[in-house]
Structure formats: structure tokens, C-alpha cells
N, C-alpha and C positions, 0 to 999 in steps of 0.2 A: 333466929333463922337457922333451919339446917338444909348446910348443903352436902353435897352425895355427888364423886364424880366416880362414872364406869370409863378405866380403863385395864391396857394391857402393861400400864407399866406405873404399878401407886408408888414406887418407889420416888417418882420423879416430885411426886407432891409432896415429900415426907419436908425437906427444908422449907419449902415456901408455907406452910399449914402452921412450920411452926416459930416463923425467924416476926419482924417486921411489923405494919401494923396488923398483919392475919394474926399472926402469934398471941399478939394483945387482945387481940377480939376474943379470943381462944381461951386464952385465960380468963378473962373477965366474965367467960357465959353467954358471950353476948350473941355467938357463931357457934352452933356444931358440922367440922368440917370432914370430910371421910373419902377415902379415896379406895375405891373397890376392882375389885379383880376381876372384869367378868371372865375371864379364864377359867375361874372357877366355874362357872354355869355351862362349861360345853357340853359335859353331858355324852364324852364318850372316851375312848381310854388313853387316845394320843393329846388329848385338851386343847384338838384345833378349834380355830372359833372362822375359823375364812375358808372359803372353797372357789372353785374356779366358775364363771359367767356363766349362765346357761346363754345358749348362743355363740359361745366362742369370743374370741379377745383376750386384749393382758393385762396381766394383772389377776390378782385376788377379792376378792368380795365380802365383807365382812356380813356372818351367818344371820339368820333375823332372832334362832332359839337361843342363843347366850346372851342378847339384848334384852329381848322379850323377860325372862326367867329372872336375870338381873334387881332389873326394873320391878318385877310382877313382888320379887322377896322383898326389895325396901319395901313396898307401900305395903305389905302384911305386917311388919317391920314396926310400921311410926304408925301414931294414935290418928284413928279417922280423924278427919275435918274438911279443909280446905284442899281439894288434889293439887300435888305439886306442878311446876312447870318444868318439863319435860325438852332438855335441849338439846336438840342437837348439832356441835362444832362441824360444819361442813363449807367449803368453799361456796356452793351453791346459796349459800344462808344468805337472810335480812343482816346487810354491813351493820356492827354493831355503832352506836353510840352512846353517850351521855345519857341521852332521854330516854334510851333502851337499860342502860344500867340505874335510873331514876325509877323503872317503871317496875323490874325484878326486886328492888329491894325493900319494896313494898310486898315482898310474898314469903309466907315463914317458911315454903319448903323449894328448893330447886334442886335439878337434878341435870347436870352435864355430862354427856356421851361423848369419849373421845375417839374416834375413830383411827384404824391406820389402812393398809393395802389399797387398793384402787378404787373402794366405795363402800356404801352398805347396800343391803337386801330393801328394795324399793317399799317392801311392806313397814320398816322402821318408819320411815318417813310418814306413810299413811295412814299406822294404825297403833302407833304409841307416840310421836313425840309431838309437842304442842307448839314448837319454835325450832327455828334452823337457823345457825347465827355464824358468819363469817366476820376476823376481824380485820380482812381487806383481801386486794383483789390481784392474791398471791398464794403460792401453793407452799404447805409444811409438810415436814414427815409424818404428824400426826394431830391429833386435837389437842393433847397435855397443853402448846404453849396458849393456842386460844382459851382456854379452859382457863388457866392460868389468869389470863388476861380479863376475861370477863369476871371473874372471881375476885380478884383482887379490885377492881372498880365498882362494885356492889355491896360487898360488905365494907368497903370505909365510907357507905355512906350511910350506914346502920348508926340509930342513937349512940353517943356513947363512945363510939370508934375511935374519931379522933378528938387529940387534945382539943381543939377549939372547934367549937361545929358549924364557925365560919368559915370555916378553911373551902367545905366542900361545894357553899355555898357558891363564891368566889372564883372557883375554879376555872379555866379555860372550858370554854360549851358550855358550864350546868348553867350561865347568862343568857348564851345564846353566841358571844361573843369570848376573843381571845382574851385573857388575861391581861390585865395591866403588866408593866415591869416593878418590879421589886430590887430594894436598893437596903443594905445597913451597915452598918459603922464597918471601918472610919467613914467620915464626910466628905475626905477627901484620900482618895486613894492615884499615887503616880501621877496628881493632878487632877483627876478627876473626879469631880465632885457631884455630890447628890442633889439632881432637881430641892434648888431653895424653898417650893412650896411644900416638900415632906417633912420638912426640919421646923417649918414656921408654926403649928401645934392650932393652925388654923383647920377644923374637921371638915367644914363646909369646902374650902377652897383644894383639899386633899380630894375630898369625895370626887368634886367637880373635874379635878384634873386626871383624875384615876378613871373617871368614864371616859373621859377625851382621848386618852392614851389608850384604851381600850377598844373603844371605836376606831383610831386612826391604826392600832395594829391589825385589827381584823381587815381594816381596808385594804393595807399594805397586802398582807400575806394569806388572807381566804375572803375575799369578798365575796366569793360565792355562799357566806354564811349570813349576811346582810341579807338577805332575801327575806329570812325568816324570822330577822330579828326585831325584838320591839324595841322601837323606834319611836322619840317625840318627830312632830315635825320640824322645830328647831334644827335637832341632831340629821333627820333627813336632807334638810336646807346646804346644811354643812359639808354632809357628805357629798351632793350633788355638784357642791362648788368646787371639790378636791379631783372630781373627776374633770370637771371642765378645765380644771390647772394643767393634768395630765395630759390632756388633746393636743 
């Protein structure tokens, strides 16, 4: 996969591109990651890229021709095939998740816009980018840490990434559901000791108790993700009755 992110500050990408598991992906071939200036593409001799609303109001506006140019040089850049997907970090974006970083890492080329001052030029939006992606429903200085964010949850789920490729499997959402809790030596730490069924080397009675834990944390703490979740009717039965406890 190569990803490509436009901003005004690649310095900020220089440790995270090359520390962690990005670093490893990096090494191994598995990721080409790049982080671009579009400063460079303003195209006149003070290398502004923002100018003031037409219309009036505050704040700055970030230009559409240092986007556009940006953009237009990768894909002359990388060998035809598949057009990349084109995103854009904006508060206004589709809240990212799981199943949205399941769905990009399936694509060999993406491309993140990080924005700063008060907006972009309304033509980015409707005439280059193919996704708008906020990673919640709060305001940053600029797109770097979302960029960030969405980056780093897409490529550890590339072949290969990590050590076990259970791991991502398992994770908190990529089920649908919160994570089980996780416990390891000692067995007994200040007295506290590790659920006896993790120890017992019984797989079936592990499995069964790791989805009950599973289910019963999501209940606890997002039940609003049970909505969506596959569910036997069993586990539905079960769940139904933990709410009638709570009445």
C-alpha cells in the first residue's frame, strides 16, 4: 500500500512514519509512506496556500490550487491502475471507525489532506476528494493528528504488520464488540488472581468465557454497539435478562 499525506507541516510525520509498528511496516516493504508539502504547489512568490472568505468572516480559507496541483503531481507520480482514495481530515467528515479503516486497507493507494485555518475552498470537497473523515466530534489545530490516527489503524491491518494476525482480528470493534480483558503472570499479583478458567488450558471453556466477558463489557460500557452486533439468540436471551436485572 502507498500512502501520501498533504500537509503544511511533514515534519510532524517524520517520528511516527518511522518509530513503532508504521516503522516495521516501512521496513519490511509492506507500506510506502510520504508526507508532502503542499506549500510547495502555491504557485506564487510569498508560498501562501490560504486567503480570506469571499463574502467576509474569520478566519482563513485554505486555497483549492495548492490542493488540486498537489494531488494532480502524485497520480502523474505512481503507475496507472486503481485511482486512489482521496481524503479528506475535516470535522464535517463520515466519524471514522473500525469498519472504515477495514474497508481503506483493502486499497493499494490512499491519499490524506490535512487541513489548518478555518476551512477549505468548497471546490476540494466536490471536485477531488472521494471521502471526508472526522475522528470525533471535536475541533484540532489541524488534520496531522487525524491523519495520524487514521493511518496508523489501517496499515496494522495490512498482511504481515503485525506479529500475530490475530491480534487485529480480536481487537476492540473489528467483532463488533469490546474486547475481552486480558491478564498474565504472575497468577497472583497483591492477591489478585487470574480468572481460574485462563489457567485451566481448557480452549473451549477460554473461548466461551472470553465471548461472555466480551458481551457483558460491551453491555456495561457501549451498548449502543449491540444494535449491530451478531448475536446468537442464546447470547440475545442473556443479554435481555441483564437489562431486566438493571430495572
Amino acid at each position: 500500500m502507498r500512502v501520501d499525506v498533504l500537509t503544511l507541516f511533514p515534519e510532524m510525520f517524520e517520528g511516527v512514519f518511522n518509530a513503532s509498528i508504521l516503522g516495521k511496516a516501512k521496513d519490511k516493504g509492506i507500506v510506502d509512506l510520504q508526507a508532502i508539502n503542499f506549500r510547495d504547489y502555491s504557485n506564487n512568490k510569498h508560498n501562501t496556500v490560504d486567503d480570506y472568505p469571499y463574502g467576509g468572516g474569520g478566519g482563513m480559507v485554505l486555497k483549492a490550487e495548492p490542493v488540486f496541483m498537489a494531488v494532480e503531481d502524485l497520480m502523474a507520480a505512481v503507475p496507472q491502475g486503481k485511482p486512489p482514495r482521496i481524503i479528506l481530515m475535516c470535522p464535517q467528515g463520515e466519524t471514522f471507525t473500525q469498519r472504515k479503516a477495514e474497508e481503506l486497507s483493502q486499497e493499494e493507494h490512499i491519499v490524506l489532506i490535512c487541513g489548518h485555518y478555518e476551512g477549505y475552498d468548497e471546490r476540494i470537497r466536490e471536485h477531488l476528494v472521494t471521502d471526508e473523515l472526522s475522528i470525533g466530534d471535536y475541533v484540532l489545530t489541524g488534520g496531522e493528528i487525524p491523519a495520524m490516527t487514521v493511518i496508523d489503524s489501517v496499515v496494522r491491518l495490512l498482511p504481515g504488520v503485525l506479529g500475530n494476525e490475530s491480534s487485529a482480528v480480536t481487537d476492540s470493534y473489528s467483532t463488533g464488540l469490546l474486547e475481552y480483558p486480558h491478564y498474565t503472570r504472575p497468577a497472583v499479583f497483591r492477591d489478585w488472581e487470574v480468572p481460574e478458567v485462563l489457567i485451566s488450558g481448557h480452549h473451549s471453556r477460554i473461548d466461551a468465557w472470553r465471548r461472555e466477558q466480551s458481551l457483558l463489557r460491551t453491555f456495561n460500557r457501549r451498548p449502543d454497539l449491540l444494535e449491530k452486533a451478531e448475536l446468537t439468540p442464546k447470547e440475545r436471551k442473556w443479554l435481555a435478562s441483564l437489562s431486566k436485572e438493571e430495572q
